[in-house]
VOPASE-881963 format. One line per 8 residues: number of its first residue (from 1); for each residue x, y, z of N, C-alpha, C. Coordinates in steps of 0.1 Angstrom, whole numbers. Example, Ala and Ser with C-alpha at 12.3 -4.5 7.8 and 13.67 -1.06 7.14 Angstrom:
BEGIN
1> 132 -57 78 123 -45 78 132 -33 78; 128 -22 71 137 -11 71 129 0 79;
***
This chain:
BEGIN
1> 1187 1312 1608 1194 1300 1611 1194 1297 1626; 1198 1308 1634 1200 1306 1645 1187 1300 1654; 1174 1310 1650 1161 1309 1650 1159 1292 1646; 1160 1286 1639 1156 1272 1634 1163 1265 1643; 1180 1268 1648 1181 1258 1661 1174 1257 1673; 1175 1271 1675 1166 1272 1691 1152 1267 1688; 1144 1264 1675 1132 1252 1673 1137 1245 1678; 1145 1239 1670 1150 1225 1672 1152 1221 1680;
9> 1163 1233 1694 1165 1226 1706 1151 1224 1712; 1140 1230 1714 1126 1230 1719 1121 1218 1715; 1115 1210 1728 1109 1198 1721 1095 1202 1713; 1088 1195 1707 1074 1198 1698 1066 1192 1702; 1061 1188 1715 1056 1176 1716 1052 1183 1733; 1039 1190 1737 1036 1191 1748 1034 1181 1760; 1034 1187 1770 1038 1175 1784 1023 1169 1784; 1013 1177 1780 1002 1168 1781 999 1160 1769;
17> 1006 1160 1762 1003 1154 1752 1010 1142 1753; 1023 1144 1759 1033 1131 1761 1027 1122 1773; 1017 1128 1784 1015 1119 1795 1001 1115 1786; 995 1120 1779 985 1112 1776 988 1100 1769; 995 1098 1760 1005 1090 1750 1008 1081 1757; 1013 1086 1770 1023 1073 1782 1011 1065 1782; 1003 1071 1794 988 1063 1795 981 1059 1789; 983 1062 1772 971 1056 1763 981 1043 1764;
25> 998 1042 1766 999 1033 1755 1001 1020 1772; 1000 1028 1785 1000 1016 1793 991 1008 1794; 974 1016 1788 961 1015 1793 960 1003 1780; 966 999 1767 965 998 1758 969 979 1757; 978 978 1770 987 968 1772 984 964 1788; 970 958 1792 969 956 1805 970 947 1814; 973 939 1807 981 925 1815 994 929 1817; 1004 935 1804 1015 939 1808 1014 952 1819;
33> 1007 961 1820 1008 969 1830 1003 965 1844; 994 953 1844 988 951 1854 997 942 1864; 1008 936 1858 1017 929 1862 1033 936 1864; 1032 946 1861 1044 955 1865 1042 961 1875; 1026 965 1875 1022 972 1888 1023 962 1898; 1017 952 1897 1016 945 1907 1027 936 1912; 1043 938 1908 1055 938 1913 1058 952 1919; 1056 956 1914 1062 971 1920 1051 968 1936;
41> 1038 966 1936 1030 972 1947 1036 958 1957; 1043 946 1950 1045 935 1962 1059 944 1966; 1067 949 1960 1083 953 1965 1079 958 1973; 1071 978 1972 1072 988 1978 1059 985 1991; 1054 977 1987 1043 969 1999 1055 964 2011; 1064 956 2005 1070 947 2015 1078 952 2022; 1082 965 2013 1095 972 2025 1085 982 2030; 1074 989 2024 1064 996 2032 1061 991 2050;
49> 1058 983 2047 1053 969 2059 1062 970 2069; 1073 962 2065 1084 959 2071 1090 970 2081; 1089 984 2075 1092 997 2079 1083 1000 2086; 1072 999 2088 1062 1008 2092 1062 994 2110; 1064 980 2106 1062 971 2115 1077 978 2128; 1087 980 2121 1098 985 2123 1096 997 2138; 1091 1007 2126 1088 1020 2133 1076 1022 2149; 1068 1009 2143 1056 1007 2157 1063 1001 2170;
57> 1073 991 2164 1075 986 2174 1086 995 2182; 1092 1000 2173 1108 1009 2180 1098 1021 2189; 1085 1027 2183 1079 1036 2191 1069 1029 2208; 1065 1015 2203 1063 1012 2215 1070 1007 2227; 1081 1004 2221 1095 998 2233 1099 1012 2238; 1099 1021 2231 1104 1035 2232 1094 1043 2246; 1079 1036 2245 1070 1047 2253 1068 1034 2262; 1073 1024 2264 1069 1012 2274 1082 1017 2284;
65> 1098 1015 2277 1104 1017 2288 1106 1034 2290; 1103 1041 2290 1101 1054 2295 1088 1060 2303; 1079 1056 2294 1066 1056 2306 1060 1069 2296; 1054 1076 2309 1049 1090 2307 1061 1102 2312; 1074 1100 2314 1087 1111 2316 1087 1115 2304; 1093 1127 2304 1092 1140 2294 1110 1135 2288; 1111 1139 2277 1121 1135 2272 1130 1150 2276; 1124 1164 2281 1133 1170 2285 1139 1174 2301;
73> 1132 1164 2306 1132 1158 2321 1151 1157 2323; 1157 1162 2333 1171 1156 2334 1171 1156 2350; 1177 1138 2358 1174 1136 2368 1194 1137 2377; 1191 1147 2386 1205 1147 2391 1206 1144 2405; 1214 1134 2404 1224 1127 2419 1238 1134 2420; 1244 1130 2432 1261 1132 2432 1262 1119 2437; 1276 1118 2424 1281 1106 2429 1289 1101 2444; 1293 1111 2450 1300 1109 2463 1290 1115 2472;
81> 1282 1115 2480 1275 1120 2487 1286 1127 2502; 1293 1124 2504 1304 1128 2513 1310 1143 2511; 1315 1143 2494 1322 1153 2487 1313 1167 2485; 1304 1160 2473 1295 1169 2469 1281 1168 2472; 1272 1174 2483 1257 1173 2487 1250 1179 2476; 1238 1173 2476 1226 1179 2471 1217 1186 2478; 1227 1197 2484 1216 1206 2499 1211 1213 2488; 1205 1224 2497 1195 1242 2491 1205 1251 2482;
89> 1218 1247 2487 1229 1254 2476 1228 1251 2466; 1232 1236 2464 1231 1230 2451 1222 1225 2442; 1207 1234 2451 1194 1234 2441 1195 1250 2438; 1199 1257 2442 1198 1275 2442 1209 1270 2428; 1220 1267 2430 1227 1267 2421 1220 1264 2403; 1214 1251 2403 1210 1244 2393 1200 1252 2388; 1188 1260 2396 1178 1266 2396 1180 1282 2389; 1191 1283 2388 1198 1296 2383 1205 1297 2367;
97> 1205 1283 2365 1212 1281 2350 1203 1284 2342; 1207 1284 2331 1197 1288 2319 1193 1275 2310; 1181 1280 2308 1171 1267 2301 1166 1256 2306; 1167 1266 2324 1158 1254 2337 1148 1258 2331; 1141 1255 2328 1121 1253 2327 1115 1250 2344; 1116 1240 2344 1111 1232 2359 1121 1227 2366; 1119 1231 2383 1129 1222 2392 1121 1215 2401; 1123 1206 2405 1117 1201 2419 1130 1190 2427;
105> 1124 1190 2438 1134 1180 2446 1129 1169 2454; 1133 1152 2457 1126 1149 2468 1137 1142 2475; 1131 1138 2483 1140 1128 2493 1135 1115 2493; 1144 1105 2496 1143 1089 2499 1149 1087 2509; 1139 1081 2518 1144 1069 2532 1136 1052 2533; 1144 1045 2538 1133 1031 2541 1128 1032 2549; 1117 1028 2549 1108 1028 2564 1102 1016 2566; 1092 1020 2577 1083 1012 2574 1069 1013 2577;
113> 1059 1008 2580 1040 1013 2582 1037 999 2590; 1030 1008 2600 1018 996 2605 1001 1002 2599; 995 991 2600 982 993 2596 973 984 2598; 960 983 2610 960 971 2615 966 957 2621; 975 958 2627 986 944 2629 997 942 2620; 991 949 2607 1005 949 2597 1014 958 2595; 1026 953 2597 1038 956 2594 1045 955 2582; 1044 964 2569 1055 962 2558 1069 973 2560;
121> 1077 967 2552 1091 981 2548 1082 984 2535; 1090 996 2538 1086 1004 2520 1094 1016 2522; 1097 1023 2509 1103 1034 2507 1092 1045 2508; 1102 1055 2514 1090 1066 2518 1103 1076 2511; 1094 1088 2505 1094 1096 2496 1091 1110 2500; 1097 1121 2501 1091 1132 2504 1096 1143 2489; 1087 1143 2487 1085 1151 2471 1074 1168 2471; 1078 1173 2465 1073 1188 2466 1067 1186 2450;
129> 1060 1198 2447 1047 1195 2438 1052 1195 2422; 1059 1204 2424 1070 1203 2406 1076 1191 2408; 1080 1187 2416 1088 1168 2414 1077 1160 2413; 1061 1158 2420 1052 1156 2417 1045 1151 2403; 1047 1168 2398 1040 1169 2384 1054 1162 2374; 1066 1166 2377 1071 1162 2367 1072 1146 2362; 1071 1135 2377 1075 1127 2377 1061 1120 2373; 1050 1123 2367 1040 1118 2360 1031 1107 2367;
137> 1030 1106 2385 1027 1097 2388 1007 1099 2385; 1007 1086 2381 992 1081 2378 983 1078 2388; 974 1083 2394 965 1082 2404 951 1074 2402; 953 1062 2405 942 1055 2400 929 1058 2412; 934 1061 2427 921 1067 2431 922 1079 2440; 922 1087 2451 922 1097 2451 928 1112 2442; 936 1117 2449 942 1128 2445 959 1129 2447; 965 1137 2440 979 1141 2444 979 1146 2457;
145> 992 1151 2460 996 1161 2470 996 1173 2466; 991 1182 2478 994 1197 2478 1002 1202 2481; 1010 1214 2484 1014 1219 2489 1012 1220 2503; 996 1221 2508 987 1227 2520 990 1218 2528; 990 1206 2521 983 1191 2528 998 1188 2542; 993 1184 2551 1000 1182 2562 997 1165 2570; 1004 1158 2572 1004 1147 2576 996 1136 2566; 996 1134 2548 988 1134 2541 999 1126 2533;
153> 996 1112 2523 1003 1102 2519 1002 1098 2506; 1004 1099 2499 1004 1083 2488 1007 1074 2492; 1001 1060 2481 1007 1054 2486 1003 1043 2470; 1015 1031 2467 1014 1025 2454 1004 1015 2457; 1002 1009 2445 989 992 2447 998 984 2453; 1009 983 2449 1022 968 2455 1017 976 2469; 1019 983 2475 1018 985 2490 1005 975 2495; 996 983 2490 979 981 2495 980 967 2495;
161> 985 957 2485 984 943 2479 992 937 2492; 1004 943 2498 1012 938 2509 1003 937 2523; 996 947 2522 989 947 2535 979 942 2538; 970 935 2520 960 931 2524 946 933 2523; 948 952 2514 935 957 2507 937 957 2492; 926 949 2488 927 950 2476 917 959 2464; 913 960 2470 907 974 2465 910 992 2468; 916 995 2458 922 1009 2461 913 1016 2469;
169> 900 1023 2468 891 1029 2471 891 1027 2486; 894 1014 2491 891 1012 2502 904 1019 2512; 911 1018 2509 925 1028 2513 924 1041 2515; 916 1050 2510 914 1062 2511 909 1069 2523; 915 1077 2530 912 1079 2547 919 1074 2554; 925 1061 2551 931 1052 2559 944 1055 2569; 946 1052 2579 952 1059 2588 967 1052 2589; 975 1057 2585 990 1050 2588 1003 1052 2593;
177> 1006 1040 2605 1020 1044 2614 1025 1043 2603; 1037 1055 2602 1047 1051 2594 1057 1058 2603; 1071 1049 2598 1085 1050 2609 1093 1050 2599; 1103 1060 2602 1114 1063 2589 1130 1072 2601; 1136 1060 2602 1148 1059 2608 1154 1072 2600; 1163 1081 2600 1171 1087 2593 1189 1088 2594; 1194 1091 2580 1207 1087 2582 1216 1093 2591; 1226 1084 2602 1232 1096 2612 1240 1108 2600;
185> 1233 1119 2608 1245 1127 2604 1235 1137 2593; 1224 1133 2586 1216 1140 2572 1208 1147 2582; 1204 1146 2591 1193 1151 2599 1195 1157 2612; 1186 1166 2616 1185 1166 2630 1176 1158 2642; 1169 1148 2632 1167 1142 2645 1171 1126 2638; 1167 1115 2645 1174 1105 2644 1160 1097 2637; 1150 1102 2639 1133 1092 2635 1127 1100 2634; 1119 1095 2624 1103 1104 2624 1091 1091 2620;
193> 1084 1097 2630 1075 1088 2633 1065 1095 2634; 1057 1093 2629 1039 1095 2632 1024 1089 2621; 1012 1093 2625 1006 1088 2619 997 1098 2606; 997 1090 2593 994 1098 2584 981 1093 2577; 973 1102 2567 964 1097 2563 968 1099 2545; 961 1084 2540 962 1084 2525 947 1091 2520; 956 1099 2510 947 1106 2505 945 1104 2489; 957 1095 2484 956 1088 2467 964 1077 2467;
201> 958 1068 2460 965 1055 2454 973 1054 2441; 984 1055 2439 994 1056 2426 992 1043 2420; 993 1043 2406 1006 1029 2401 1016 1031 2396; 1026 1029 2406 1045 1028 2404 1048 1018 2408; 1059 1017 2399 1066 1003 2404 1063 990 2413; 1072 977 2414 1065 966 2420 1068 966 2433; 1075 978 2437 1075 975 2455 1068 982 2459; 1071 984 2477 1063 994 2484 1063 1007 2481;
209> 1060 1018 2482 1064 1027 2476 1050 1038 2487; 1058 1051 2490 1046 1059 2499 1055 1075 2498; 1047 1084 2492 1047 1097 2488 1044 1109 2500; 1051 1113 2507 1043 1123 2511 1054 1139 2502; 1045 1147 2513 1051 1162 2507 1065 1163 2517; 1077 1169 2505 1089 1170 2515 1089 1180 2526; 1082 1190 2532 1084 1194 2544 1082 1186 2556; 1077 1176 2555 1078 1171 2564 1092 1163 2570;
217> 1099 1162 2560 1114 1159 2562 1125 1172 2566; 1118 1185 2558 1127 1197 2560 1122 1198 2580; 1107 1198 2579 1109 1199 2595 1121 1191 2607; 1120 1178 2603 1129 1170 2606 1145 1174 2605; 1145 1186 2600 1158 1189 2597 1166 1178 2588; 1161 1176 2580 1171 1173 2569 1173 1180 2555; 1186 1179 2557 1196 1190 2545 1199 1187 2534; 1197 1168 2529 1205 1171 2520 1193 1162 2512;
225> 1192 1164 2498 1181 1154 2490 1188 1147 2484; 1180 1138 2481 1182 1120 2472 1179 1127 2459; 1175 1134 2457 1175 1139 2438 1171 1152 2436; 1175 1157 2428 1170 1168 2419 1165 1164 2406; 1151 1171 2402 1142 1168 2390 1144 1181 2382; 1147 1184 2370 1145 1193 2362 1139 1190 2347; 1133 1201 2342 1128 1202 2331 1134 1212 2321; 1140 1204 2310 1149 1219 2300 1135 1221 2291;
233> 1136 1239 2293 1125 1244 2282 1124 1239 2266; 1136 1236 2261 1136 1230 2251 1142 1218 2252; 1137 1205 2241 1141 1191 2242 1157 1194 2236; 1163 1207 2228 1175 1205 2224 1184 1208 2229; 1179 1221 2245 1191 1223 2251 1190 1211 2266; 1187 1197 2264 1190 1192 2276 1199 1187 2276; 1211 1187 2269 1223 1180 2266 1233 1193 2269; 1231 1203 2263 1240 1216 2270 1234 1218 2284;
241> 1226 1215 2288 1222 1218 2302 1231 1203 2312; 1231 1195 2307 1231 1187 2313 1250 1184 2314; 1258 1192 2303 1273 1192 2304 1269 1205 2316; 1263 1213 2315 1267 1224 2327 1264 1219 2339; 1254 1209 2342 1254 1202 2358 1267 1193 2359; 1270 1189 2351 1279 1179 2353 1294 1187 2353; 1290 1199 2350 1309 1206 2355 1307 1207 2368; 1297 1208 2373 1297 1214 2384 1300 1196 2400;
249> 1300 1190 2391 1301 1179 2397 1296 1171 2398; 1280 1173 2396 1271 1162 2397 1266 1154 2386; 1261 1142 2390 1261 1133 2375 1243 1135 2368; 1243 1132 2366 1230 1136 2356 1226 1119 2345; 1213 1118 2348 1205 1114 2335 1193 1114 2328; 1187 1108 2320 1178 1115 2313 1171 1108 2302; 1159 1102 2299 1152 1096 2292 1155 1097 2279; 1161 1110 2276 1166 1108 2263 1179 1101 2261;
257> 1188 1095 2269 1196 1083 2271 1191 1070 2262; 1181 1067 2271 1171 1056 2265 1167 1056 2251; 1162 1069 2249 1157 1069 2235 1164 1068 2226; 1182 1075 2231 1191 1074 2217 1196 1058 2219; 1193 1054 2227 1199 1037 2229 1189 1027 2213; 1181 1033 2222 1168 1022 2215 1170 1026 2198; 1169 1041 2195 1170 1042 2179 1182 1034 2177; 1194 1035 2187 1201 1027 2176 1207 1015 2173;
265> 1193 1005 2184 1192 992 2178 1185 992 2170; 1172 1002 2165 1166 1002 2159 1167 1004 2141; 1182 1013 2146 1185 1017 2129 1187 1002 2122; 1197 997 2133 1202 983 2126 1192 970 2120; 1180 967 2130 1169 961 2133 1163 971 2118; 1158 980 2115 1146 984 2106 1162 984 2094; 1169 985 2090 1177 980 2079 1183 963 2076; 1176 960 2089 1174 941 2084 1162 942 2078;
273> 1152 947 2082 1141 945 2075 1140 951 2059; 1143 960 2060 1148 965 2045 1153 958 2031; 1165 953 2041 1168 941 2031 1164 930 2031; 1148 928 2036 1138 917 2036 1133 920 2023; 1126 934 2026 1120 940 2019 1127 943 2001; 1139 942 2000 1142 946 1990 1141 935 1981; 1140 922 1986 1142 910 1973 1127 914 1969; 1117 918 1972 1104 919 1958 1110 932 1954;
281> 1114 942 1959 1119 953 1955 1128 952 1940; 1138 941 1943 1148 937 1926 1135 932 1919; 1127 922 1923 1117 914 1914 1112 926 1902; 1105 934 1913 1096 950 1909 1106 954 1897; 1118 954 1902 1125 967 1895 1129 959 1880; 1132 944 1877 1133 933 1872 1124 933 1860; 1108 933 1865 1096 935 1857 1097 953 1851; 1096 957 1852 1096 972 1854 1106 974 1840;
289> 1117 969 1838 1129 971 1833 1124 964 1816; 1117 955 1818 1114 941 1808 1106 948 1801; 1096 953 1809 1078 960 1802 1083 976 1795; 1093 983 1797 1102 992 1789 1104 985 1782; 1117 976 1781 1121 977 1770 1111 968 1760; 1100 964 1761 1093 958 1751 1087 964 1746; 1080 973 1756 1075 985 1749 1086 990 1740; 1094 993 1739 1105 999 1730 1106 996 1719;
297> 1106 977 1719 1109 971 1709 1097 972 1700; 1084 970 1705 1071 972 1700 1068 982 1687; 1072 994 1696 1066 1006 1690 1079 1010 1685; 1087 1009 1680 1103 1011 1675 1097 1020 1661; 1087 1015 1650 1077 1018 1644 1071 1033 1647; 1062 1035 1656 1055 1046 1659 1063 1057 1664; 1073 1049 1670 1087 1062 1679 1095 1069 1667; 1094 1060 1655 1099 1066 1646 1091 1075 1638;
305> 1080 1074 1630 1071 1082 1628 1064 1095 1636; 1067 1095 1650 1063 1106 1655 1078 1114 1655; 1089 1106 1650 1101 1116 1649 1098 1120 1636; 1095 1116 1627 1095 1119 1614 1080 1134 1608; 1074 1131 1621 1060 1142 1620 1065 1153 1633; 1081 1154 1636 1081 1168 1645 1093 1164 1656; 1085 1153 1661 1092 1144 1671 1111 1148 1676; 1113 1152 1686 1124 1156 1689 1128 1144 1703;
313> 1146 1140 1699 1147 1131 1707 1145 1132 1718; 1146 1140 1724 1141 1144 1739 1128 1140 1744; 1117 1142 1736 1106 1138 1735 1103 1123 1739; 1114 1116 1730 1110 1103 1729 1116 1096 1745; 1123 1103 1752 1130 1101 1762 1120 1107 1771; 1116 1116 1774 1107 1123 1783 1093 1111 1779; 1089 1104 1770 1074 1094 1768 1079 1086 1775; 1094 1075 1774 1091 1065 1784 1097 1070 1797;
321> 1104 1083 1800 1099 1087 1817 1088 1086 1822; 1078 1094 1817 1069 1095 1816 1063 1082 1822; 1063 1073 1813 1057 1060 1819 1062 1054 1830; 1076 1051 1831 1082 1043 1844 1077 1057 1851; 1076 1065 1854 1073 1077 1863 1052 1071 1871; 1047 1070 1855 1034 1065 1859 1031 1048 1868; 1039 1038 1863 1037 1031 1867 1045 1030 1884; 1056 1037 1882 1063 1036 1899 1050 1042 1909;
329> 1045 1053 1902 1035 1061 1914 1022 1052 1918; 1017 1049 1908 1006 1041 1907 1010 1029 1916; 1017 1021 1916 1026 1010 1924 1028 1012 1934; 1035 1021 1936 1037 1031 1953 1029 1031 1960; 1016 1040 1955 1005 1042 1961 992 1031 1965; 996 1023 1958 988 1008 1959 992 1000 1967; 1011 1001 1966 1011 989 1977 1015 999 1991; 1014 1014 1992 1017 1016 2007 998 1017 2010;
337> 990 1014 2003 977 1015 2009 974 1002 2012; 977 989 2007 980 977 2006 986 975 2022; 994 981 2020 1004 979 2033 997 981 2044; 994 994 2046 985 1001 2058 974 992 2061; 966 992 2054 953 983 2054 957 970 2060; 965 959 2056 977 950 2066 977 950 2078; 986 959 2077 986 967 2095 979 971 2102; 968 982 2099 957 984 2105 947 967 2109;
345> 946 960 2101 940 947 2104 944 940 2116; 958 936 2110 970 928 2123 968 939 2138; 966 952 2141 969 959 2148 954 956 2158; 944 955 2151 932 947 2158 930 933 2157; 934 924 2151 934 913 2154 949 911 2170; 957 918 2171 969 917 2179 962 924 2189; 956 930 2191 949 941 2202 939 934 2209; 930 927 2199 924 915 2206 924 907 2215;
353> 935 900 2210 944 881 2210 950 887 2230; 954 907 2228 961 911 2243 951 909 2252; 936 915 2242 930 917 2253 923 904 2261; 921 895 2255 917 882 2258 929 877 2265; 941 882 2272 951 872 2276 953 882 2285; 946 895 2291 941 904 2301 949 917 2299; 957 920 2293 964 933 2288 948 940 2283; 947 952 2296 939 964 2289 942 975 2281;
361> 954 978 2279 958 988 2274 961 990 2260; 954 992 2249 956 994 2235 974 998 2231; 977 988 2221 992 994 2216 990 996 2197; 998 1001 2193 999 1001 2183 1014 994 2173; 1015 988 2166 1026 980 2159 1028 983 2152; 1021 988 2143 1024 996 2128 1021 1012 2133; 1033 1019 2124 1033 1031 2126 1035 1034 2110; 1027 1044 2106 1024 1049 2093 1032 1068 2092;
369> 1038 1071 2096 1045 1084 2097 1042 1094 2084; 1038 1100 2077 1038 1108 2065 1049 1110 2057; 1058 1111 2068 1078 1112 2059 1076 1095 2057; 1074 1086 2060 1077 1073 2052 1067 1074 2040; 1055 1081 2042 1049 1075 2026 1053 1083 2018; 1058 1096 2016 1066 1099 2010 1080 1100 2007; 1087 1094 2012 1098 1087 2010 1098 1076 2003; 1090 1065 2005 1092 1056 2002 1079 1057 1989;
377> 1071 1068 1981 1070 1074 1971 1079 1082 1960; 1089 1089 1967 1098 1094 1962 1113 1085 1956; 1112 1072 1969 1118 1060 1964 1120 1054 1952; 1106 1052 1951 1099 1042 1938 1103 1052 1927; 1097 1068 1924 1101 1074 1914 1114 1077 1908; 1124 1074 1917 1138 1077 1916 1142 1064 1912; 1138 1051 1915 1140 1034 1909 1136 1034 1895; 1122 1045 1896 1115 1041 1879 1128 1052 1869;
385> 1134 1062 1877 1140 1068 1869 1155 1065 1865; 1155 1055 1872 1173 1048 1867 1172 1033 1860; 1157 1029 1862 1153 1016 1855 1148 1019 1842; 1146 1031 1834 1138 1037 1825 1153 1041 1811; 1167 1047 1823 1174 1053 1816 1179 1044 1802; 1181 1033 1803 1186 1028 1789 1172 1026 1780; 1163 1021 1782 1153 1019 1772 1151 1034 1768; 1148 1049 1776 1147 1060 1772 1158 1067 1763;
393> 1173 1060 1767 1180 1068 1759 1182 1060 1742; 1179 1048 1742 1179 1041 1734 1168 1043 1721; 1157 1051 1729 1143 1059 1721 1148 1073 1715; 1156 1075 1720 1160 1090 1719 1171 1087 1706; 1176 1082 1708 1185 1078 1697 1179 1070 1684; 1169 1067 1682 1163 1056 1672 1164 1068 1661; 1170 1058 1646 1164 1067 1636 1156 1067 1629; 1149 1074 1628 1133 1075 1622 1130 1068 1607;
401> 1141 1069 1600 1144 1064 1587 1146 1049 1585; 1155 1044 1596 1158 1031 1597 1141 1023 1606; 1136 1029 1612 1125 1028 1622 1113 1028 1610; 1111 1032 1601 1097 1037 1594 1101 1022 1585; 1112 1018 1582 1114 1003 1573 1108 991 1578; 1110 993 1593 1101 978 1599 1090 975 1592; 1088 966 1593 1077 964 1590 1065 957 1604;
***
């Protein structure tokens, strides 16, 4: 006896036999299936899209206002310069904490350059080669700075454009007064003046802008810097690194500022879209719901007869899973390929339309991530499986007796 329940609890009816069943009986009805799918592929298409339009754009606003800085980059000032300096102490200091990776330092003064008759101001910069490297500047024609290099410059395009060359290349060798007043009191002497040669052309920013190596300021005897540059070895301790500078007084910040800003206009912004996305999403789920239960009503007949030849209610509940399980995937996967293919289009037609309006630089709009296509796969099968539960439990329950009378 006991033996005959535990049959009983066992369904009779193998998994492959029940997904062939699903599929014979979707394959059987292809208008109705071809139109459930193709609400499901407009929903999971439209919030696919919408997400992915979402994600391209939050990653290019993301790498437009940050640039090329490292997200474990942390940049430190004091806020009182009177109180607390940023001398050789308070780099020994910083330089000694744990989960420094990289330090560098530079200095900022205004100055200004003659070159030929011309006179601009610009900011002059004295930077050492880890501040250098960290600060990611782009050299469109010579080289960086060395360590070696001695009386030897950067210098930005907005400079070159002020003075009058417009061609970078042509700058290179070029010989330049430059005059840099210093603050009473930072220094031991009161000016530094002399003449330097450019050895690379940068692109930073829209002002004047001119790079040399900071010994040339340490000679000058100056003590205290305009910034400290560091790099935390990991992206997760730059926020415990960055409460430990800031006990110590100084203020701190840090690209990843920006980035948590931006996600979280972004959360808000990609959940408007969502709820764009969701009105085909009800349509989908609407159709989806209809094409069960008619199937249900259809085969009410055959659901009873296979209970009557073995058929265990579970069974009959696991066939239309089964199906809303087949048709959600199938759906899924059509409209996030649907989607992509969209995007990938628009992303060269939009790439184009930049480049003809003089933007050289390729961007991307749609962002396709692997956790969204599965997610928003795992989505659809969790919708097919709460849109399925009453027509399934309603199968499960049919009696075979009352069911074999239809006619």
């Amino acid at each position: 006896m006991a033996e005959q329940e535990k049959k009983a609890k066992k369904g009779s009816i193998s998994f492959r036999v029940l997904t062939h069943i699903a599929f014979r009986n979707l394959v059987n009805k292809k208008l109705r299936t071809f139109l459930t799918i193709f609400g499901v592929v407009i929903g999971i298409g439209a919030i696919f899209f919408l997400l992915s339009f979402g994600l391209g754009l939050q990653n290019l606003v993301t790498s437009q206002i940050i640039g090329n800085q490292s997200i474990k980059s942390i940049d430190i000032s004091t806020p009182n310069s009177r109180i607390l300096k940023l001398d050789q102490d308070s780099f020994n200091k910083v330089k000694n904490l744990p989960h420094v990776g990289t330090i560098g330092a530079s200095y900022s003064f205004p100055g200004s350059l003659k070159l030929q008759g011309s006179e601009v101001d610009t900011i002059v910069y004295g930077v050492d080669e880890n501040y250098q490297v960290m600060s990611n500047l782009s050299v469109s024609k010579g080289r960086l700075l060395k360590k070696t290099d001695t009386k030897s410059v950067l210098v930005n395009n907005s400079l070159l454009e002020s003075i009058g060359i417009k061609d970078a290349k042509n700058a290179i060798n070029k010989k330049l007064e430059i005059r840099i007043p210093l603050r009473s009191g930072s220094a031991d002497k009161t000016e530094m003046s002399d003449t330097y040669t450019v050895i690379g052309v940068i692109d930073s920013g829209s002002g004047s802008e001119v790079f040399m190596p900071n010994a040339e300021f340490q000679v000058a005897g100056v003590k205290v810097y305009n910034q400290i540059k560091i790099e935390a070895d990991k992206s997760e301790n730059v926020n415990p690194l960055r409460r430990q500078i800031e006990s110590l007084g100084f203020a701190t910040s840090s690209p990843i500022d920006t980035v948590d800003q931006v996600n979280q206009i972004f959360k808000f912004f990609n959940f408007i879209l969502v709820g764009f996305g969701a009105i085909g999403m009800i349509v989908a789920v609407l159709g989806m719901f209809n094409t069960l239960t008619i199937s249900l009503l259809e085969r009410t007949r055959e659901i009873g007869l296979m209970m009557a030849l073995g058929g265990r209610n579970r069974d009959m509940r696991k066939l239309f899973i089964f199906e809303a399980v087949l048709l959600s995937i199938a759906g899924a996967i059509i409209g996030i390929i649907g989607a992509v293919i969209v995007g990938k289009v628009l992303n060269v037609i939009l790439n184009n339309y930049a480049h003809h309006r003089g933007v050289s630089q390729n961007f991307t709009l749609f962002a396709t991530p692997l956790w969204l296509v599965a997610l928003m796969i795992g989505f659809m099968v969790i919708v097919g499986l709460l849109v399925v539960f009453f027509p399934s439990r309603r199968a499960a329950h049919i009696n075979p007796i009352d069911a074999l009378r239809r006619e």
